[in-house]
N, C-alpha and C positions, 0 to 999 in steps of 0.2 A: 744349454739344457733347459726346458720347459719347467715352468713350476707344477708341482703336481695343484690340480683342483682342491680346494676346501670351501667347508660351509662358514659362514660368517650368522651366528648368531646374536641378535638384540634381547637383554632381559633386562625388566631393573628389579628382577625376584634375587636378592644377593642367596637362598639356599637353592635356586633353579641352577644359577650360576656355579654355584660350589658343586654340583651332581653333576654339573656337563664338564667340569674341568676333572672332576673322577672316572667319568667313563669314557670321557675318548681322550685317546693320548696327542701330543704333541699338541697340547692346547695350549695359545697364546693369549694373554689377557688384556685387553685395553681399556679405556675409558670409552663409553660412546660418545657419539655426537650431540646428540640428546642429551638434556641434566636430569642427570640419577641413573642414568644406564648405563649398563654393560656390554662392552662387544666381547663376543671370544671366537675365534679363531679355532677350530677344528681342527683334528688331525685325523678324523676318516673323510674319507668321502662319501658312505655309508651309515644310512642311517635308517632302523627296525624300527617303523612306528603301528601307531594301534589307532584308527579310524573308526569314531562312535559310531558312523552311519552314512549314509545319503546326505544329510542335513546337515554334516561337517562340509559340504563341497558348494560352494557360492561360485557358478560357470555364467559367466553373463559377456555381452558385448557392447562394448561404452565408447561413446562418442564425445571428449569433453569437447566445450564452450571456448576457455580456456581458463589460464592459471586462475583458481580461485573461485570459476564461476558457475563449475559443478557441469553434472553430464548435460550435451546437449539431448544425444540418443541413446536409447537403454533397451538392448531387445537379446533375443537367446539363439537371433540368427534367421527367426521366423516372425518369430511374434512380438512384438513391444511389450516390456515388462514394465517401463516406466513413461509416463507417467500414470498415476495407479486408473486414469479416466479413460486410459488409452491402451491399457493395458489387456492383451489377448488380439489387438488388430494386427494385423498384417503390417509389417516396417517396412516393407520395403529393399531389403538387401538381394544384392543380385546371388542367386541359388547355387552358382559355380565358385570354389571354396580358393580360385585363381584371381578370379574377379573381385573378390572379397580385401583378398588380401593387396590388391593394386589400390581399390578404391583407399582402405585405411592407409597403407604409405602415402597416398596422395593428398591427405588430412580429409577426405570426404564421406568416408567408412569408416563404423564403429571397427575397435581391436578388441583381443580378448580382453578381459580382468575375470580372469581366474584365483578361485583363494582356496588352500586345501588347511581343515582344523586339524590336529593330531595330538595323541600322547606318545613322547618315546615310550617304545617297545620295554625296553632298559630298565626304566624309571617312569613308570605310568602319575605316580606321586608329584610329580617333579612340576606338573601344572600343563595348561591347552598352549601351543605352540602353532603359529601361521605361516606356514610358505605362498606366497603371493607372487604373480606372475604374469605376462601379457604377451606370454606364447604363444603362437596357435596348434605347436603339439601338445603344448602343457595344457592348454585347455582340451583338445580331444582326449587325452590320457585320463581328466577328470571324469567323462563322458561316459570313461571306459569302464572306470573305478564303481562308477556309480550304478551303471548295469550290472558289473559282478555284486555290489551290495543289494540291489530290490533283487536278484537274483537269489538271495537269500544265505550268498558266500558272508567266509567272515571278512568284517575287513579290519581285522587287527592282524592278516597275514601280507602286508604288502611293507617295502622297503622304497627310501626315495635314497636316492646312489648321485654324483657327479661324474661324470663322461665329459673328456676332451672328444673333441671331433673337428680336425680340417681338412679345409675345402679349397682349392685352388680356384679362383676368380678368372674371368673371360680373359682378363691381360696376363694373366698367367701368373698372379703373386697369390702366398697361400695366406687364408686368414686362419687360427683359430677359432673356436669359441667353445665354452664349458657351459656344459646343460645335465641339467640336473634328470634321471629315468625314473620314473614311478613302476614298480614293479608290484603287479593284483595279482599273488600265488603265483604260476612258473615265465608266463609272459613279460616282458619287459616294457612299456611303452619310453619311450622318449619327450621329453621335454625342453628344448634350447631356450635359452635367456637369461637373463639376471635374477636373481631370485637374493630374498631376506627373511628370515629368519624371524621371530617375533615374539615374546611370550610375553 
């Protein structure tokens, strides 16, 4: 039998920590990896939060260098946002969203880094919490979020949820994987990857 999906969050707020072990159940508590933090272990997979705005969602596509040596390329798919001299030209990414996604597997094309700010829904008190990501549905989903806010919707009506989803591969063995859905009021978007938690 599958394990069911949970969130894994990072705090070293010890009263953030005390709130989230009161409102979802079957919370388990560790130490982080991190010194002075906390992981804990969720028991929903469901989770009502409250989005200040637009300006909580950082959608960008990164190229790093590598370990350590910071991005090579930094653009939002069209235009280069980084470096700030270069920023608004044309980058260069091929326009087809297939293409895209071959070149970054093959290390030559920037991937998402997606990052979404929140308050639980719950416990708005509780402090700003970071889901971070390098999906490429999880970054459309933000895209999505972000036109229902300049839209002028609220965005403290959306929920982010964990969804198993498998898929049987060409040779015919199945994989899973757990991805986290951003839901903006009744639509659902989808988001596959690993994702953490942060406050």
């Amino acid at each position: 039998m599958a394990t069911l999906p949970s969130w894994l969050v990072t705090t070293r707020n010890e009263e953030a920590a005390t709130t989230l072990a009161r409102l979802y159940s079957g919370l388990h508590r560790i130490h982080g990896r991190q010194q002075e933090s906390i992981e804990l272990k969720l028991g929903s997979d469901a989770i009502a939060v409250n989005v200040d705005g637009p300006g909580s969602v950082i959608n960008r596509m990164v190229l790093e260098q590598g370990e350590g040596l910071g991005p090579l390329h930094v653009c939002d798919g069209s235009s280069l946002l980084e470096p700030m001299n270069k920023a608004g030209d044309r980058c260069g990414c091929p326009e087809s969203v297939f293409d895209r996604k071959a070149a970054a597997r093959s290390g030559h094309g920037p991937k998402p880094d997606a990052r979404l700010e929140f308050r639980l829904a719950a416990a708005p008190d509780a402090g700003l919490f970071v889901l971070t990501s390098s999906s490429w549905t999880f970054s459309d989903s933000l895209s999505a979020a972000v036109a229902h806010m300049e839209r002028g919707a609220d965005g403290a009506q959306m929920e982010i949820r964990l969804q198993r989803k498998v898929v049987t591969t060409r040779s015919g063995m199945s994989a899973s994987y757990v991805r986290p859905v951003l839901s903006v009021g009744e639509p659902e978007v989808a988001a596959p990857g690993h994702l953490r938690l942060a406050a």
